[in-house]
MARBA-3410 file (N, C-alpha, C, O; in Angstrom, 1 decimal):
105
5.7,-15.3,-63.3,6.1,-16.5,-62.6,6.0,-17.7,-63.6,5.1,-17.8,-64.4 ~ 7.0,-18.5,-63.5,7.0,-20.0,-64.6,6.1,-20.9,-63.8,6.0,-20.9,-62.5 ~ 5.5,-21.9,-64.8,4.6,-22.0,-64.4,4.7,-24.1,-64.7,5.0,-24.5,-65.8 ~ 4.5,-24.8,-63.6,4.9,-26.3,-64.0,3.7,-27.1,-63.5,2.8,-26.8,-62.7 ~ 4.2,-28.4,-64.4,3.2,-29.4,-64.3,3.6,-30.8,-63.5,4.3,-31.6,-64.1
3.1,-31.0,-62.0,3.9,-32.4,-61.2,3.1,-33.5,-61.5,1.9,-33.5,-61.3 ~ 3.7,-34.3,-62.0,3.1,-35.6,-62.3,3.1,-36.5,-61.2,4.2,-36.6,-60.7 ~ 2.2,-37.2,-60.5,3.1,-37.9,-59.1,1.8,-39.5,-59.3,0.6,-39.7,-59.4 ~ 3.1,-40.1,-59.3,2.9,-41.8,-59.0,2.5,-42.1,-57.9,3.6,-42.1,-57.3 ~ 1.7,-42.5,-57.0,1.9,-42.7,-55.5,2.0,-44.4,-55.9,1.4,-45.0,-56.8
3.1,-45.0,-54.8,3.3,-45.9,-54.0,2.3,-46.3,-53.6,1.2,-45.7,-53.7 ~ 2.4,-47.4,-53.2,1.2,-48.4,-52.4,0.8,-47.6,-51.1,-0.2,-47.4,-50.5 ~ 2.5,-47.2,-50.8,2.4,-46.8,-49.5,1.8,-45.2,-49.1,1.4,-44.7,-48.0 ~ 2.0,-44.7,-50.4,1.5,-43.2,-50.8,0.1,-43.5,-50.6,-0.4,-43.2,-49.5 ~ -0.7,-44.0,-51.9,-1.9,-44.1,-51.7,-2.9,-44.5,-50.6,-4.1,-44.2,-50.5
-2.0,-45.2,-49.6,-2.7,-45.5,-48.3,-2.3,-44.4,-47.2,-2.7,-44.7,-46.1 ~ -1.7,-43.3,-47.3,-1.4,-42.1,-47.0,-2.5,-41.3,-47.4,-2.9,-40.6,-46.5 ~ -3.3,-41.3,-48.9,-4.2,-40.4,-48.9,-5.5,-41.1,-48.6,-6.4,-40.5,-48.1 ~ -5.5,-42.4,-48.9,-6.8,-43.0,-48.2,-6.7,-42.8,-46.7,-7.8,-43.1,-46.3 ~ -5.9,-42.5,-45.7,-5.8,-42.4,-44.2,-6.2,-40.9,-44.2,-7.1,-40.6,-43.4
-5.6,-39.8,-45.0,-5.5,-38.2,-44.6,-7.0,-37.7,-45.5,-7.8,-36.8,-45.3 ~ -7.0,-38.5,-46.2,-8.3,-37.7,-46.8,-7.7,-37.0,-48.2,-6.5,-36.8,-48.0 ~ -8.2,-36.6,-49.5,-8.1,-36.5,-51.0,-8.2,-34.8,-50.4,-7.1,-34.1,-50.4 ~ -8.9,-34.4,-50.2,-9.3,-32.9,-49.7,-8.0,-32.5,-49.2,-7.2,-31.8,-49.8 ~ -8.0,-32.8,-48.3,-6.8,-32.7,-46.8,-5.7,-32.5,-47.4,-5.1,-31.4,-47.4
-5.1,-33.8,-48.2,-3.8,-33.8,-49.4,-3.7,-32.5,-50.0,-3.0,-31.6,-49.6 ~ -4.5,-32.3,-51.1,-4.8,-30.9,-52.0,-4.4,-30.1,-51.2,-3.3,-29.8,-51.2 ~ -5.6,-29.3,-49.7,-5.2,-28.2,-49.2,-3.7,-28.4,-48.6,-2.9,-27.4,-48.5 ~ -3.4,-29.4,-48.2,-1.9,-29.3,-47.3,-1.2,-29.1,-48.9,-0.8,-27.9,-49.0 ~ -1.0,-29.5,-49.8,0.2,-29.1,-51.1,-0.1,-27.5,-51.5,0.7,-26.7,-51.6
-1.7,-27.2,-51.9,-1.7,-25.7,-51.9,-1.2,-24.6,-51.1,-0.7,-23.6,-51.6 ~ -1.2,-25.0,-49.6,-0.8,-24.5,-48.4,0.8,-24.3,-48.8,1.2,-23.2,-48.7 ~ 1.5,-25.2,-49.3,3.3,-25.8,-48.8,3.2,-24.6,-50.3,3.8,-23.5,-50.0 ~ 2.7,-24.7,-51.6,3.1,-23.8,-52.5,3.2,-22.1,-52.8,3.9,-21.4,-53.4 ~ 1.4,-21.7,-51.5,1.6,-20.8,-51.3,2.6,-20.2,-50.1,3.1,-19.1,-50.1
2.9,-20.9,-49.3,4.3,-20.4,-48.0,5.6,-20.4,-49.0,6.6,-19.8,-48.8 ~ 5.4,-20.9,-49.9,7.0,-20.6,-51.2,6.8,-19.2,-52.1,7.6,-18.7,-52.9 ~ 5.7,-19.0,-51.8,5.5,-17.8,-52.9,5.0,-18.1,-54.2,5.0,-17.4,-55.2 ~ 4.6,-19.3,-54.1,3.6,-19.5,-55.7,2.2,-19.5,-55.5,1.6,-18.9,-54.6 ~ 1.7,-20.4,-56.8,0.1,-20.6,-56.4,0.1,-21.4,-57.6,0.8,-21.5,-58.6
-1.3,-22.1,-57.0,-1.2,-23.6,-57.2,-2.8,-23.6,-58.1,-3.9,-23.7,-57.5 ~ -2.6,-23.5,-59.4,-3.6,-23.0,-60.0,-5.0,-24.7,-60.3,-6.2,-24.7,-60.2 ~ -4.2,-25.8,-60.7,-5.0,-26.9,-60.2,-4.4,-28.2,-59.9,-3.3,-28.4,-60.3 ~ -5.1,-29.2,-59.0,-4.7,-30.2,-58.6,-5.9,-31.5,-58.7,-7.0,-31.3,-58.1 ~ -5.7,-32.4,-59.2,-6.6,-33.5,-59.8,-5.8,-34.5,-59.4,-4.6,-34.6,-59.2
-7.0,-35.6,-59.1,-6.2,-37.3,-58.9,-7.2,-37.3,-60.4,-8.1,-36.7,-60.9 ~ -6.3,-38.7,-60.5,-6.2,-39.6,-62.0,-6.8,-40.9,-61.5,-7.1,-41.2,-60.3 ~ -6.9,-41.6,-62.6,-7.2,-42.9,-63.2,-5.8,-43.4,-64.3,-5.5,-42.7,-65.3 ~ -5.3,-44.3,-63.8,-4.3,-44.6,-64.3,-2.8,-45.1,-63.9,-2.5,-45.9,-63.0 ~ -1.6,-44.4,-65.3,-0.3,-44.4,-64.9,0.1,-43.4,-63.3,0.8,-43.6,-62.3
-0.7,-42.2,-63.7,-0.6,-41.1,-62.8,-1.3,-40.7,-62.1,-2.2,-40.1,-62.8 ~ -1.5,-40.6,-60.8,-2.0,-40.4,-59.9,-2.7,-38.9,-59.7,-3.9,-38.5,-59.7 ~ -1.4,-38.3,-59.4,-1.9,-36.9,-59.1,-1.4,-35.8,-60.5,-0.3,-36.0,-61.1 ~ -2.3,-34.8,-60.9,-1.8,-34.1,-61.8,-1.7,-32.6,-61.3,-2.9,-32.3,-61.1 ~ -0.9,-31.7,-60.8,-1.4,-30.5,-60.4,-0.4,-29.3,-61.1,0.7,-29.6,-61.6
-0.8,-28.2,-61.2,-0.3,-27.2,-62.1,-0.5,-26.5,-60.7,-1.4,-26.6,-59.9 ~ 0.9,-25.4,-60.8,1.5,-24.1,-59.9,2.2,-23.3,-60.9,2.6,-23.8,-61.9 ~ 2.3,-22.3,-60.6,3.1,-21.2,-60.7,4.6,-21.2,-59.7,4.3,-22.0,-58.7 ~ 5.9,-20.7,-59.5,6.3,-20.3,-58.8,7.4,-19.6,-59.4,7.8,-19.6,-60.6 ~ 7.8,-18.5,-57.9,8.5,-17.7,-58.5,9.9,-17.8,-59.0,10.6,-16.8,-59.1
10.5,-19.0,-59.3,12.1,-19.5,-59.9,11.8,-20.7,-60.0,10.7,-21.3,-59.8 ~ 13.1,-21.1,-60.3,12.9,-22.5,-60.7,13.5,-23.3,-59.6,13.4,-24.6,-59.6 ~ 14.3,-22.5,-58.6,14.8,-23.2,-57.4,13.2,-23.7,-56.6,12.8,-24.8,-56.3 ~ 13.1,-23.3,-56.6,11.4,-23.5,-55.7,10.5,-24.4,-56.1,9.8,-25.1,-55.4 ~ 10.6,-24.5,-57.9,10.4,-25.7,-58.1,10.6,-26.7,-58.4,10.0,-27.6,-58.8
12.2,-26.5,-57.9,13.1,-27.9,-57.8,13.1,-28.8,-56.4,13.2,-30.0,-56.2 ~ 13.0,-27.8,-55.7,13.2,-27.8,-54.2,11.6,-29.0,-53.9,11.6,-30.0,-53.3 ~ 10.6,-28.3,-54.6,9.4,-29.4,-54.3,9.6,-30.7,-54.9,9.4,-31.8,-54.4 ~ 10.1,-30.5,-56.1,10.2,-31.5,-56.9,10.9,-32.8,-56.2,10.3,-33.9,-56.2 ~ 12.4,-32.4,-55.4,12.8,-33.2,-54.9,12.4,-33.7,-53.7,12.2,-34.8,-53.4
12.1,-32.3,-52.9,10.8,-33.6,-51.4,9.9,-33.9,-51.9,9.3,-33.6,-50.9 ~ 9.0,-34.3,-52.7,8.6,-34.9,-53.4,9.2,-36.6,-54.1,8.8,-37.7,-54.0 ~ 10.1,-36.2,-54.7,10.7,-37.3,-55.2,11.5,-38.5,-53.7,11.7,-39.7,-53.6 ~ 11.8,-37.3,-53.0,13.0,-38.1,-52.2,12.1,-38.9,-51.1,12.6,-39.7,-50.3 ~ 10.7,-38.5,-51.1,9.9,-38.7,-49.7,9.6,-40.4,-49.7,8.8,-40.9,-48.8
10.2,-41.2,-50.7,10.0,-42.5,-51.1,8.4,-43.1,-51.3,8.1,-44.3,-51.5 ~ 7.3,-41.9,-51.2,6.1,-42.2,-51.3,5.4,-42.6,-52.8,4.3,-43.1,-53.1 ~ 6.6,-42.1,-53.7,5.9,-42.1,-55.3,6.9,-41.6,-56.3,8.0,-41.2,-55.9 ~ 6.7,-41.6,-57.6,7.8,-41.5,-58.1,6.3,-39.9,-58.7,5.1,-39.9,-58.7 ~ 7.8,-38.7,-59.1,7.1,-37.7,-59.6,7.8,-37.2,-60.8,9.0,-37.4,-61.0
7.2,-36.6,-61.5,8.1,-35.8,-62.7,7.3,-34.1,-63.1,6.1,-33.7,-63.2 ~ 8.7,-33.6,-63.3,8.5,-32.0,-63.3,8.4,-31.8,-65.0,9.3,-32.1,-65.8 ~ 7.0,-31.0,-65.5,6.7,-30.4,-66.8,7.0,-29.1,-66.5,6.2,-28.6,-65.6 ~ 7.8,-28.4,-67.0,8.3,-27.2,-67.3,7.1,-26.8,-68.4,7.3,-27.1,-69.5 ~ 5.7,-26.0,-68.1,4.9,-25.3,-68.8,5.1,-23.9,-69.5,5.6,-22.8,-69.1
4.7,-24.1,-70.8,5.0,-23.2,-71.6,3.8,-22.0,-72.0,2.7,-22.5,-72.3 ~ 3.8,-20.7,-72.1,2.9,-20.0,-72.8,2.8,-19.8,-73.8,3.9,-20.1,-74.4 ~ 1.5,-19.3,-75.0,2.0,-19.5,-76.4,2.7,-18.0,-76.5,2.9,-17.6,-77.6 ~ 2.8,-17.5,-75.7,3.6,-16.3,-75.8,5.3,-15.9,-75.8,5.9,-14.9,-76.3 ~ 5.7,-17.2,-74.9,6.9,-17.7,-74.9,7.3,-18.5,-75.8,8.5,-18.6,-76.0
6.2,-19.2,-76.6,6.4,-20.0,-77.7,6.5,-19.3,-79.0,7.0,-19.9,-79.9 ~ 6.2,-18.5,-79.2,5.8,-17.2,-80.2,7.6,-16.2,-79.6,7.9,-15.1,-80.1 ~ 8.2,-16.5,-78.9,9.2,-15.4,-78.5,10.5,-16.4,-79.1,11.1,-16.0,-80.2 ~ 10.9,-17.6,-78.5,11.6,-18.3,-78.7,11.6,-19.0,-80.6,12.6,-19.5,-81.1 ~ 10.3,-18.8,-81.1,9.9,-18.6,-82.6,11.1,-17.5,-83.7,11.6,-17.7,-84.8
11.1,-16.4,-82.8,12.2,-15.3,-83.4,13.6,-15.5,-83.4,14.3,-14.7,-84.0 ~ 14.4,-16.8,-82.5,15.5,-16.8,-82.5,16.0,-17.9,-83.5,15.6,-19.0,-83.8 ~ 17.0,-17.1,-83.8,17.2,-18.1,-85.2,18.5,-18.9,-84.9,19.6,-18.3,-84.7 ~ 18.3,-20.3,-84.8,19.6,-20.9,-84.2,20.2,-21.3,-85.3,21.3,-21.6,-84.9 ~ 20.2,-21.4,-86.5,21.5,-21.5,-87.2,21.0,-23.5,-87.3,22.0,-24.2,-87.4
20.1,-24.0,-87.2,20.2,-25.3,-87.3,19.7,-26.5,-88.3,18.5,-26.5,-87.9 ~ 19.7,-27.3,-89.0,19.6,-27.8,-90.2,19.0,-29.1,-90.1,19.0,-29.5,-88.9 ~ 18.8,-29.5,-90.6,18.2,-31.3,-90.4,19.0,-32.2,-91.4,18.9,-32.1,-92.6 ~ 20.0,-33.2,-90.4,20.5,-34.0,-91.0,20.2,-34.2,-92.9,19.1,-34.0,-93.5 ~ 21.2,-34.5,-93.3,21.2,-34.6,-94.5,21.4,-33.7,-95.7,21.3,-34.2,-96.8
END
């Protein structure tokens, strides 16, 4: 399974959504929504900061984690952004293909 990283801004109006449902409550209801998709939701942290929430999943395509990405995005509660997570194994694979590419000059 590919495995990503959601960055999520909460809104004023967001933030007073998890101060009303509770920090706990949040986490288990997003673990809950990732595992009914067929992933798993390996960690989820609130921040100090630009970014609010940081949480790392697994799922099984990348429709699934587009599909969050956008209720997410579209729910007008915060702005979010999708890290496409890499392994160094994938990083070590993609190392072997030789693209033919040069650096200016």
């Amino acid at each position: 399974m590919a495995k990503y990283m959601f960055k999520v801004s909460y809104s004023v109006e967001g933030m007073r959504g998890v101060l009303k449902e509770g920090a706990a409550n949040r986490a288990n209801f997003i673990e809950k929504m990732i595992a009914d998709l067929g992933g798993r939701m390996e960690a989820f942290h609130f921040a100090f900061g630009e970014t609010d929430v940081f949480c790392i999943a697994e799922f099984p395509d990348e429709k699934t984690a587009t599909a969050i990405a956008i209720a997410v995005g579209s729910s007008g509660v915060g702005r979010t952004e999708t890290v496409k997570l890499l392994s160094p194994e994938e990083i070590d694979a993609a190392r072997q293909i030789q693209t033919g590419y040069r650096a200016p000059g």
